[in-house]
C-alpha distance (Angstrom), angle and dihedral (degrees) to the residues before:
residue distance angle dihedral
X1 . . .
X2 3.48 . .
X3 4.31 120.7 .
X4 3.90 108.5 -152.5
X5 3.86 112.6 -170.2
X6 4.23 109.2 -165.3
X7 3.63 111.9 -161.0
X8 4.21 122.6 -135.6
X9 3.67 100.3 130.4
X10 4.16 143.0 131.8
X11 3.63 141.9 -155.9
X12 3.62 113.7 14.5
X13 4.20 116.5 81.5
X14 3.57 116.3 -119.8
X15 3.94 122.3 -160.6
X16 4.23 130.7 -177.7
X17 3.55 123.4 -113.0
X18 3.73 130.8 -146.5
X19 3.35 104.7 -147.1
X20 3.92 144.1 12.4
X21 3.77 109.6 -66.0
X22 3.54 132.8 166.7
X23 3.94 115.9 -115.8
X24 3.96 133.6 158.1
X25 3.55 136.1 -102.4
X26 3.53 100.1 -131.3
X27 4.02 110.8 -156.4
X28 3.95 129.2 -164.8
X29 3.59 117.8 -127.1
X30 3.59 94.1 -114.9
X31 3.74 114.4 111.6
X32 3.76 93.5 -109.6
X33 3.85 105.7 58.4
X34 4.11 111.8 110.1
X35 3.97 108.8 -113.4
X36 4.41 107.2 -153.5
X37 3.55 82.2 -127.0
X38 3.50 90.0 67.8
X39 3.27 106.1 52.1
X40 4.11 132.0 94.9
X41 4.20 112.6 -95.9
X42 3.77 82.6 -120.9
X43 4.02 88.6 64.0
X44 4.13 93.9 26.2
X45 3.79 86.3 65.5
X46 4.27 93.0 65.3
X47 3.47 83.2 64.1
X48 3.70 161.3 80.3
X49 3.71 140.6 176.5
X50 3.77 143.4 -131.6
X51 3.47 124.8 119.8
X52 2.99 140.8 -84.0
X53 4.06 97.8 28.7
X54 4.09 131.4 42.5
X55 3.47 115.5 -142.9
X56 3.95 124.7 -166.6
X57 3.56 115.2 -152.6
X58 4.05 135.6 -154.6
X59 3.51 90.6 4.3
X60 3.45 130.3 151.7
X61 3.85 120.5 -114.9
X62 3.65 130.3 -146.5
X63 3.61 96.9 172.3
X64 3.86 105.9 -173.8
X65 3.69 105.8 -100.1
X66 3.68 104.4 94.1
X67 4.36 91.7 -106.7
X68 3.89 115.7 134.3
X69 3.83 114.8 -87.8
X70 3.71 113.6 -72.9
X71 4.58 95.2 -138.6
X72 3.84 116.2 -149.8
X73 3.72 113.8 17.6
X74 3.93 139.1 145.0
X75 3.82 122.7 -142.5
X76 3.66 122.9 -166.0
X77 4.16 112.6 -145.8
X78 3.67 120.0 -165.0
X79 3.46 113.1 -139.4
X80 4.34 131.6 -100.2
X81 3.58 127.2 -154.5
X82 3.82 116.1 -156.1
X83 3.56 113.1 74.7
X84 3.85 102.2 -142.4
X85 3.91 138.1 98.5
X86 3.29 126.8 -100.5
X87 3.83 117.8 -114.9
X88 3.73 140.3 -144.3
X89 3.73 100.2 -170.3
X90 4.28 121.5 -160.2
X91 3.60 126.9 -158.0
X92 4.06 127.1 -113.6
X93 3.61 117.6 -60.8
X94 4.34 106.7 -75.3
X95 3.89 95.2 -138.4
X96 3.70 138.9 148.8
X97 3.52 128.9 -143.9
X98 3.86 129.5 -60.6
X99 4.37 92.7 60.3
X100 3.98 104.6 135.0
X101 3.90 79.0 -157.1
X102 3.84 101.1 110.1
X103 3.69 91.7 -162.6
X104 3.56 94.6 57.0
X105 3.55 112.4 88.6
X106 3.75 122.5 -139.7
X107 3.82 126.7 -124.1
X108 3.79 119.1 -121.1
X109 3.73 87.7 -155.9
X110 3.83 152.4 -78.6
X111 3.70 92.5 -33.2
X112 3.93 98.5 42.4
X113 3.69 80.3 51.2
X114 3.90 99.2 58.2
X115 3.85 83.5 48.1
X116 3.31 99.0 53.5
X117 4.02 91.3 51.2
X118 3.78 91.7 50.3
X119 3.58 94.1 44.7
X120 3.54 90.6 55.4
X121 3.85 101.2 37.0
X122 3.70 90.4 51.9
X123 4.55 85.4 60.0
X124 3.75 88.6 49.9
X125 3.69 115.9 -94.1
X126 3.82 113.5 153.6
X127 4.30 93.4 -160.9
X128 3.71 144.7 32.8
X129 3.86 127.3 -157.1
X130 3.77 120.5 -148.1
X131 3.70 108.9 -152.3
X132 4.04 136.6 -153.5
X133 4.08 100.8 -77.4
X134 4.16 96.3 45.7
X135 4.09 105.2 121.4
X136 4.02 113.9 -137.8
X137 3.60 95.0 -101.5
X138 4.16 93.8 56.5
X139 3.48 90.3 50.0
X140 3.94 100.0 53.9
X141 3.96 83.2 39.3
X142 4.15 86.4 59.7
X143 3.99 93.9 36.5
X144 3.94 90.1 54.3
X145 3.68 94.5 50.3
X146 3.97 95.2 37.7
X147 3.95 86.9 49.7
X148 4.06 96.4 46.2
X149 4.10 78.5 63.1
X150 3.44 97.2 46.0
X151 4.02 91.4 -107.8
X152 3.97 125.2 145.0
X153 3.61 118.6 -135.6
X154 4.09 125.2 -146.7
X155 3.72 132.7 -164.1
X156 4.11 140.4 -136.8
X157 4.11 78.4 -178.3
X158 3.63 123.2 -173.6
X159 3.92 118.1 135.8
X160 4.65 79.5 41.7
X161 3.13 112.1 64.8
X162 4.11 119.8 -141.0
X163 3.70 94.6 -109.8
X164 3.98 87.4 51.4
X165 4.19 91.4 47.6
X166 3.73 84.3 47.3
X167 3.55 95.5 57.8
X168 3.09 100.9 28.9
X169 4.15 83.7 56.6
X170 3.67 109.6 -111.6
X171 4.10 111.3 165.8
X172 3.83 98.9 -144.6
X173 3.98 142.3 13.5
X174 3.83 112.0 -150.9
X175 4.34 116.7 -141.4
X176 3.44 97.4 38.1
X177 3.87 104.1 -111.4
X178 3.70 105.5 -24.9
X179 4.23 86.6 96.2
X180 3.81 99.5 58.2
X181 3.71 100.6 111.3
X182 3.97 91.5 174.5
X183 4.19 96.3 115.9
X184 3.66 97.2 31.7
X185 4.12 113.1 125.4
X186 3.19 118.1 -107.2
X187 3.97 98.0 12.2
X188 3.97 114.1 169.1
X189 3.84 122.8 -159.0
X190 3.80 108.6 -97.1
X191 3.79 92.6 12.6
X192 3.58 144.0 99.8
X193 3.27 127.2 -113.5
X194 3.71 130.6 -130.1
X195 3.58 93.5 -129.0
X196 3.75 94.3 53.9
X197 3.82 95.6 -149.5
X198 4.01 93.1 -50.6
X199 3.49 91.6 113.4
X200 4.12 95.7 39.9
X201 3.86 83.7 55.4
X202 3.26 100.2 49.3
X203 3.36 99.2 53.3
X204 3.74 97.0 39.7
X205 3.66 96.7 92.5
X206 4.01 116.8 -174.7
X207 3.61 114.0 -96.6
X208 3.71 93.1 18.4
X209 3.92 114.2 129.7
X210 3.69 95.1 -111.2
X211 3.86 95.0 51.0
X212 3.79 91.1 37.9
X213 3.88 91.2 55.2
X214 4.28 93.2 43.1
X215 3.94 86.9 56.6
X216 3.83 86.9 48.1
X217 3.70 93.7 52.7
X218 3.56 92.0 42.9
X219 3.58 98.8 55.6
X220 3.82 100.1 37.8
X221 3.98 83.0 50.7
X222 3.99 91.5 51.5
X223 3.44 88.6 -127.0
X224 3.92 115.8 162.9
X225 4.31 124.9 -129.7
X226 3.55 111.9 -146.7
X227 4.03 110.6 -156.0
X228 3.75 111.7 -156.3
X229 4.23 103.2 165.0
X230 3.79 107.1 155.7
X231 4.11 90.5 84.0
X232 3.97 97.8 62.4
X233 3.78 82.9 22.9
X234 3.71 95.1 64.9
X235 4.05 90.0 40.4
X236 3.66 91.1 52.3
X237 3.80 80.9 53.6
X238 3.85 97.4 47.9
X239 3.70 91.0 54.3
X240 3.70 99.2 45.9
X241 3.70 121.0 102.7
X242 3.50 112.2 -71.5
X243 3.81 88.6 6.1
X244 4.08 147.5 -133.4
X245 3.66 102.4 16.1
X246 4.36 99.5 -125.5
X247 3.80 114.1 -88.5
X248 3.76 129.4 -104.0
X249 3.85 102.1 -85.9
X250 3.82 86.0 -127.2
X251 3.70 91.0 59.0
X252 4.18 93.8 52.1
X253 3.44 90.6 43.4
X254 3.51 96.8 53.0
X255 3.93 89.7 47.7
X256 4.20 116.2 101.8
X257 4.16 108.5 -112.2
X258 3.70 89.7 -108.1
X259 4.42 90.8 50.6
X260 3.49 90.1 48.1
X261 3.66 92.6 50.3
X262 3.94 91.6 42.0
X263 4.02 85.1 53.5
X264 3.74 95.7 51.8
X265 3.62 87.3 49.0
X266 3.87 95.8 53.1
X267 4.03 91.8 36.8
X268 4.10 87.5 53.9
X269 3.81 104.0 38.9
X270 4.04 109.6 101.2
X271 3.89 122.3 -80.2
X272 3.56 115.7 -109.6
X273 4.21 115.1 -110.1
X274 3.18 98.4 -142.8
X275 4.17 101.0 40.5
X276 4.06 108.3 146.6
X277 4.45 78.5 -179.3
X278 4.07 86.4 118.5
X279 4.33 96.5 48.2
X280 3.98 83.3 48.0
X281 3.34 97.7 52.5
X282 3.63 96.7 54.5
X283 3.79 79.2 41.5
X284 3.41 91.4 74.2
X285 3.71 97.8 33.8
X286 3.53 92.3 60.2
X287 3.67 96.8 51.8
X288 4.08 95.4 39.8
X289 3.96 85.7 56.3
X290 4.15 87.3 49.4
X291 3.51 89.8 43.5
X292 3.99 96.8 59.3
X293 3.61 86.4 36.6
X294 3.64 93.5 65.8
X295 3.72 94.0 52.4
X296 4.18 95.8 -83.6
X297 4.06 124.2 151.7
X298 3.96 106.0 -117.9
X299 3.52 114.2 -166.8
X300 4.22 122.4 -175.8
X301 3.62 122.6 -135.6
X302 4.16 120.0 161.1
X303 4.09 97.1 -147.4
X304 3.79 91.6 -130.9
X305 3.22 101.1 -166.2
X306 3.99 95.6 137.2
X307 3.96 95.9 -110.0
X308 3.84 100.9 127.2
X309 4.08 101.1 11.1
X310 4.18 87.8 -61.1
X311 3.53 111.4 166.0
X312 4.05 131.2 174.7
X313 3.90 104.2 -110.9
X314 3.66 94.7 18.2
X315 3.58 93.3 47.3
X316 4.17 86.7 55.3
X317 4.00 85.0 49.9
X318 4.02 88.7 59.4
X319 4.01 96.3 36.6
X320 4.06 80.9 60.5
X321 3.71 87.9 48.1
X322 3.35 96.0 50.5
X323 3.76 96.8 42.5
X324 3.87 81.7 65.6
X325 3.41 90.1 50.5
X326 3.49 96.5 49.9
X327 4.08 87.6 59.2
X328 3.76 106.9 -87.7
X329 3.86 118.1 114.9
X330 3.42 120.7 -109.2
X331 3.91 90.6 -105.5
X332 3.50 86.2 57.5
X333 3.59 97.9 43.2
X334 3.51 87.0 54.4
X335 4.47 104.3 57.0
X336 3.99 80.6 42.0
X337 3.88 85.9 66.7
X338 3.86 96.9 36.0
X339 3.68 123.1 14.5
X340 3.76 98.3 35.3
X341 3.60 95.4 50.8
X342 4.07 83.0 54.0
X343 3.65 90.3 52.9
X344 3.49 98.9 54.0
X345 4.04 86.3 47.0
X346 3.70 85.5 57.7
X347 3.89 87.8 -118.6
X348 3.37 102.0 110.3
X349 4.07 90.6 122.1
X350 3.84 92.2 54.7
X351 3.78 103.8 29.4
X352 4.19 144.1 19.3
X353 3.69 96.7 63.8
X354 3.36 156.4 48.1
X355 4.54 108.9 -103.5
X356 3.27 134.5 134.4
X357 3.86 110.1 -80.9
X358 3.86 97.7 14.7
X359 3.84 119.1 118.3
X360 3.77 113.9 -67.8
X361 4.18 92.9 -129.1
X362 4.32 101.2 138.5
X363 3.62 139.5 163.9
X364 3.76 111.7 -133.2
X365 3.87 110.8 -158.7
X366 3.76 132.1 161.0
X367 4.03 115.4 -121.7
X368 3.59 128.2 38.1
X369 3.65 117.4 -81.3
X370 3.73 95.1 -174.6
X371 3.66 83.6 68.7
X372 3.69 106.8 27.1
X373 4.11 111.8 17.5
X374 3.74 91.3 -165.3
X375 3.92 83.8 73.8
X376 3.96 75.7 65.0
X377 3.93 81.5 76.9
X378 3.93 92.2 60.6
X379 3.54 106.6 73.2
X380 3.97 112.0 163.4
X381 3.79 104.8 177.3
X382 4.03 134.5 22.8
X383 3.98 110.0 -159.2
X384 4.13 104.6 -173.6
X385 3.79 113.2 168.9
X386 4.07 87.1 1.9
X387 3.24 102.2 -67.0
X388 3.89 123.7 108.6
X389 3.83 121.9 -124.4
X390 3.99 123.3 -162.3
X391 3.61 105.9 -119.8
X392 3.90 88.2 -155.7
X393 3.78 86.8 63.4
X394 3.64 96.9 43.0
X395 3.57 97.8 52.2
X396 3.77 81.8 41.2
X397 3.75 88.6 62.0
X398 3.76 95.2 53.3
X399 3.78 100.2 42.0
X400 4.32 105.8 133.6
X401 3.64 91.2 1.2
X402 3.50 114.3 91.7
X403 3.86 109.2 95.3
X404 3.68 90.8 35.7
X405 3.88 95.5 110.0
């Protein structure tokens, strides 16, 4: 058996060792952190105790940067103490008017945007995310103010198109290309469209001219591509023959009563005839794949928003998945989901990968994802600021509650 440690983590330095040592796995008191004794002889055997350190040993390393698997190493992680994630907080939804979301609050233009980005910069949020209604003028109003702090902007665009955001200097556009409204019939300035980007996808074929010169622009303008595929992924699914393959029990169980119902509603309702969900998907796949090709920052985000059995941390499982799917290896599947996101956080240096002196943060799994990404699935440990947490216990801890909030 193969032990596969992926590398996303913060805080806690993290250094190689030469040769087999003995080192502790140092647990918080919180009810969550993974004790050794705990842990199954086929897992025990990766490591060795004696406080204050934990060191795992002949493992293999996919550190994050897209390089081949380094096979048989031991890293040393100094211990944390507060048993607690570490969060990257955004700001309200920046949207205009037209949202049927009652909770999202509508702009009253350029200047109530600005206000609305300094009011929330100045209580300590580190993003803002423009949504489909914003008109071009609120949107450079919030990018001006975000950048004077030296705070990135992203986009669930619709009624701005992605050649507008571009110029007008947005930092990241989330759902890969399914947003780009540009093509659509019958598009209005500062409006939505009824297709909602369908139609520019569509006809946005790879290697065409027009896609060919939106990659250029977006990579000369260091603007970041966010893939998140498990949505139409899962509808694709849904409305195949024979339909959505069953969720992970994990995932179901973790679900609120009233989400799992809501799911087993959406999973059962009656396909669509006429569904192009499938040539969309690949759509998108196709031009992601293009886009990094040309030089372009993917990031990987799963949109868990519990519409088709989408959960955080599973969700990122399947994005991975799907990124292999889509025609990346699993290698570089996995630095989409870890180092690039650090990159475009500007914490490359501390986080995204496994180095000598970054923060000891690591997925422990069993299997070899490099090889096999459904191993990605398997994770046996979670070490976040150096200390180990059961994964039994934590998905313990959420079981029936996601949804409730």
């Amino acid at each position: 058996m193969a032990i596969t440690a992926i590398r996303n983590g913060r805080r806690r330095p993290c250094r190689w060792l030469p040769s087999l040592c003995l080192a502790a796995l140092a647990y918080s008191e919180g009810a969550l952190a993974q004790r050794v004794e705990s842990l199954g002889p086929e897992v025990r055997k990766y490591l060795r105790v004696s406080t204050p350190k934990v060191i795992l040993e002949h493992v293999q390393i996919i550190d994050g940067s897209g390089a081949a698997p380094i096979p048989d190493q031991n890293i040393a992680i100094e211990a944390g103490t507060f048993p607690s994630p570490h969060l990257d907080v955004t700001g309200p939804f920046l949207d205009g008017p037209g949202n049927p979301i009652l909770q999202v609050r509508e702009l009253a233009g350029p200047e109530d945007a600005r206000q609305t980005v300094a009011f929330w910069a100045d209580r300590g949020v580190t993003s803002f995310k423009a949504y489909t209604h914003i008109t071009r003028d609120e949107l450079r109003a919030a990018v001006q103010e975000a950048h004077r702090r030296g705070l990135k902007v992203t986009g669930h665009l619709c009624s701005v198109t992605y050649d507008e955001a571009i110029e007008i200097g947005i930092d990241n556009l989330e759902h890969g290309f399914f947003a780009n409204t540009a093509l659509d019939p019958g598009k209005k300035p500062d409006s939505c469209s009824e297709a909602q980007g369908d139609y520019t996808l569509l006809h946005m074929s790879p290697g065409s001219g027009e896609a060919n010169r939106l990659i250029a622009t977006l990579v000369r303008n260091h603007v970041a591509i966010t893939s998140t595929l498990p949505g139409l992924a899962s509808t694709v699914a849904r409305e195949s023959v024979g339909g959505a393959p069953p969720l992970r029990p994990a995932v179901l169980e973790a679900m609120a009563p009233f989400l799992r119902e809501a799911y087993g509603y959406w999973r059962d309702r009656p396909r669509s005839p006429q569904s192009n969900a499938a040539l969309l998907l690949q759509r998108n796949m196709d031009l992601e794949r293009a886009f990094v090709a040309a030089g372009g920052l993917l990031l990987a985000g799963p949109d868990p928003v519990g519409i088709g059995g989408l959960l955080p941390g599973f969700g990122d499982q399947r994005e991975i998945e799907l990124l292999v799917e889509a025609g990346f290896t699993p290698v570089q599947a996995i630095r989409i989901a870890t180092l690039n996101g650090a990159i475009f956080l500007g914490r490359q240096e501390q986080v995204g990968s496994i180095a000598v002196g970054k923060n000891a943060d690591l997925v422990v799994m069993k299997g070899d994802p490099a090889t096999r990404i459904a191993d990605i699935e398997n994770v046996d440990i979670v070490f976040k600021d150096g200390v180990g947490y059961d994964t039994r216990k934590l998905l313990e801890s959420v079981k029936g509650r996601y949804g409730e909030y």
